[in-house]
VOKOL-638176 format. One record per residue (C-alpha): residue number from 0; residue in one letter; chain; x, y, z. Coordinates in nm, 4 decimals. Each point is the difference from the previous one (the first is absolute). Last residue first. Example, Ala and Ser with C-alpha at 12.3 -4.5 7.8 and 13.67 -1.06 7.14 Angstrom:
<sites>
(site 1 'S' 'A' (1.3670 -0.1060 0.7140))
(site 0 'A' 'A' (-0.1370 -0.3440 0.0660))
</sites>
This chain:
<sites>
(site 84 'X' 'A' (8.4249 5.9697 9.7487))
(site 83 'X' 'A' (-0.1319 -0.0379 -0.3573))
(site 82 'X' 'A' (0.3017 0.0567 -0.2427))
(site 81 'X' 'A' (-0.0581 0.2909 -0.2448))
(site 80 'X' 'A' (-0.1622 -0.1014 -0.3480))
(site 79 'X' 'A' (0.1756 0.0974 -0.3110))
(site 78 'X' 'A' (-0.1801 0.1651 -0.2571))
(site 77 'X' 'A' (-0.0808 -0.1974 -0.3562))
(site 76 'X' 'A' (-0.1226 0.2457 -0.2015))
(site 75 'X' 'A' (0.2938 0.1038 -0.2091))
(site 74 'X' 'A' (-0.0254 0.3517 0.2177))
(site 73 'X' 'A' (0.0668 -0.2461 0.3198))
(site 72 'X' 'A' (0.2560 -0.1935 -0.1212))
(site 71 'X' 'A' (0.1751 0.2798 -0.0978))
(site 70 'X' 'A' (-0.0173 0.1974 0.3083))
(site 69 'X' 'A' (0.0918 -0.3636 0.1891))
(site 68 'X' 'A' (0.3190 0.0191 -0.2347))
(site 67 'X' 'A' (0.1031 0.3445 0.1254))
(site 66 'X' 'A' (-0.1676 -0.0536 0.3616))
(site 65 'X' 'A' (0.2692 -0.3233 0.0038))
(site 64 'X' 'A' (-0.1620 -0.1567 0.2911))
(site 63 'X' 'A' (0.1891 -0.0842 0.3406))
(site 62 'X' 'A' (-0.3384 -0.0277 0.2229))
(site 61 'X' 'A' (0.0482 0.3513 0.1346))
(site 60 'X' 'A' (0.0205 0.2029 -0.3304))
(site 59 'X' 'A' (-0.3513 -0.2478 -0.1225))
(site 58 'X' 'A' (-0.1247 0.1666 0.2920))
(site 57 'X' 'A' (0.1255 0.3795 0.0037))
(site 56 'X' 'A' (-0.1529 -0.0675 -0.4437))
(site 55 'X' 'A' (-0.3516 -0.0752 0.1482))
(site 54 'X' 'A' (0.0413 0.2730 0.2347))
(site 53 'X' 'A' (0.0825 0.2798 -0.2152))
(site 52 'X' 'A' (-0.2660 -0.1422 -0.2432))
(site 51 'X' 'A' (-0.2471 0.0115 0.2500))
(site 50 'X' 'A' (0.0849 0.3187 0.1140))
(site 49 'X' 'A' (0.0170 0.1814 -0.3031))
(site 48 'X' 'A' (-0.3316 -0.1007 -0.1116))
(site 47 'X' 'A' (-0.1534 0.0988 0.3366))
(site 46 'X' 'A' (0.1557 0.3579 -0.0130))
(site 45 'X' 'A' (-0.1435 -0.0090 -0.3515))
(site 44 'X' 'A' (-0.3372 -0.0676 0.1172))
(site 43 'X' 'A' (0.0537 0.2179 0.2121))
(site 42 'X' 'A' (0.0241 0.2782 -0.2034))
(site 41 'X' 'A' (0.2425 0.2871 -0.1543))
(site 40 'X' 'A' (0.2937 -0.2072 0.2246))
(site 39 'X' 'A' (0.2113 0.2248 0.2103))
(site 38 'X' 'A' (0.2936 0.3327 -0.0597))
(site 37 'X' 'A' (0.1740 -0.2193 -0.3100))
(site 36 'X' 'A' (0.3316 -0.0504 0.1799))
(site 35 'X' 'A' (-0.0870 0.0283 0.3745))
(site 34 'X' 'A' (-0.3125 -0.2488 -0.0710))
(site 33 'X' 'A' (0.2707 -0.2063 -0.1965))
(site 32 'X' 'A' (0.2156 -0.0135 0.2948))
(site 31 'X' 'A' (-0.2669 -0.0946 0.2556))
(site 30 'X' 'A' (-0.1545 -0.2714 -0.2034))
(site 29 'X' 'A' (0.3642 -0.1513 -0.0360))
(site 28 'X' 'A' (0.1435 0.0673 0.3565))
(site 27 'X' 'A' (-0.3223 -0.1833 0.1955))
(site 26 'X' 'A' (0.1430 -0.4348 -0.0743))
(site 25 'X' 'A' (0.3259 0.1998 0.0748))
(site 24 'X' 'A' (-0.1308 0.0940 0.3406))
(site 23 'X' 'A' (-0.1627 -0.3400 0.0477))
(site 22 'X' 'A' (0.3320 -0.1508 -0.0604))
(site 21 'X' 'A' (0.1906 0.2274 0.1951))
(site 20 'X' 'A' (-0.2155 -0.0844 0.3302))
(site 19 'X' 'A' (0.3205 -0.1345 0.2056))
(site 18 'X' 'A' (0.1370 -0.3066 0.1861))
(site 17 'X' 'A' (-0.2139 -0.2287 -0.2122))
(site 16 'X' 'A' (-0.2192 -0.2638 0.1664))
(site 15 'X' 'A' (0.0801 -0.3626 -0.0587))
(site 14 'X' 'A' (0.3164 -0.0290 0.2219))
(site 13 'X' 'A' (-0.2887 0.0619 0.3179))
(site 12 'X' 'A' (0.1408 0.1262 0.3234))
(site 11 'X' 'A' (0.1539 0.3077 -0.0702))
(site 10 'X' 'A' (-0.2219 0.0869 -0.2915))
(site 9 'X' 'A' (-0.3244 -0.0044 0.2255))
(site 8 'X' 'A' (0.1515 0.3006 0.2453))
(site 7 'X' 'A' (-0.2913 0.2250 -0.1498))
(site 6 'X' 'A' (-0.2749 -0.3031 0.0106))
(site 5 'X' 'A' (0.0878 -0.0431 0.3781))
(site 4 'X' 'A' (0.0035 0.3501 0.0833))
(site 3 'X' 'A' (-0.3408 0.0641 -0.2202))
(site 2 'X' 'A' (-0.2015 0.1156 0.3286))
(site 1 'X' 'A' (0.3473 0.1609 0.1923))
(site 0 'X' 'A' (0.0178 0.2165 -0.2966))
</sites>
């Protein structure tokens, strides 16, 4: 603890950095629910699928996007692009 002190106490100082984690722990709720739903993926390539979808759709969430009108964007062939950091 005493190595990461500084980076554990970060929020205090810094306005940018969150006071909490529950971002990345939502960002992990969806894959973990539907693995608790449907006992796991049948492969990994469908893990991966899943994943990249989820992730695509947690970013276009986080950037103010309609996902209902991105969706149908997207299966019209014309997806939205996510903002480049």
């Amino acid at each position: 603890m005493r190595t990461y002190a500084e980076d554990v106490w970060r929020f205090a100082s810094d306005p940018n950095v969150p006071f909490s984690n529950n971002l990345a722990e939502q960002a992990v709720r969806m894959p973990k629910v539907k693995q608790k739903i449907s006992g796991g993926f049948r492969t990994r390539n469908g893990a991966d699928t899943f994943c990249t979808i989820r992730s695509y759709l947690a970013t276009l969430h986080k950037q103010g996007h309609n996902l209902f009108h991105a969706l149908t964007l997207t299966f019209q062939g014309q997806p939205p692009q996510p903002r480049l950091a």
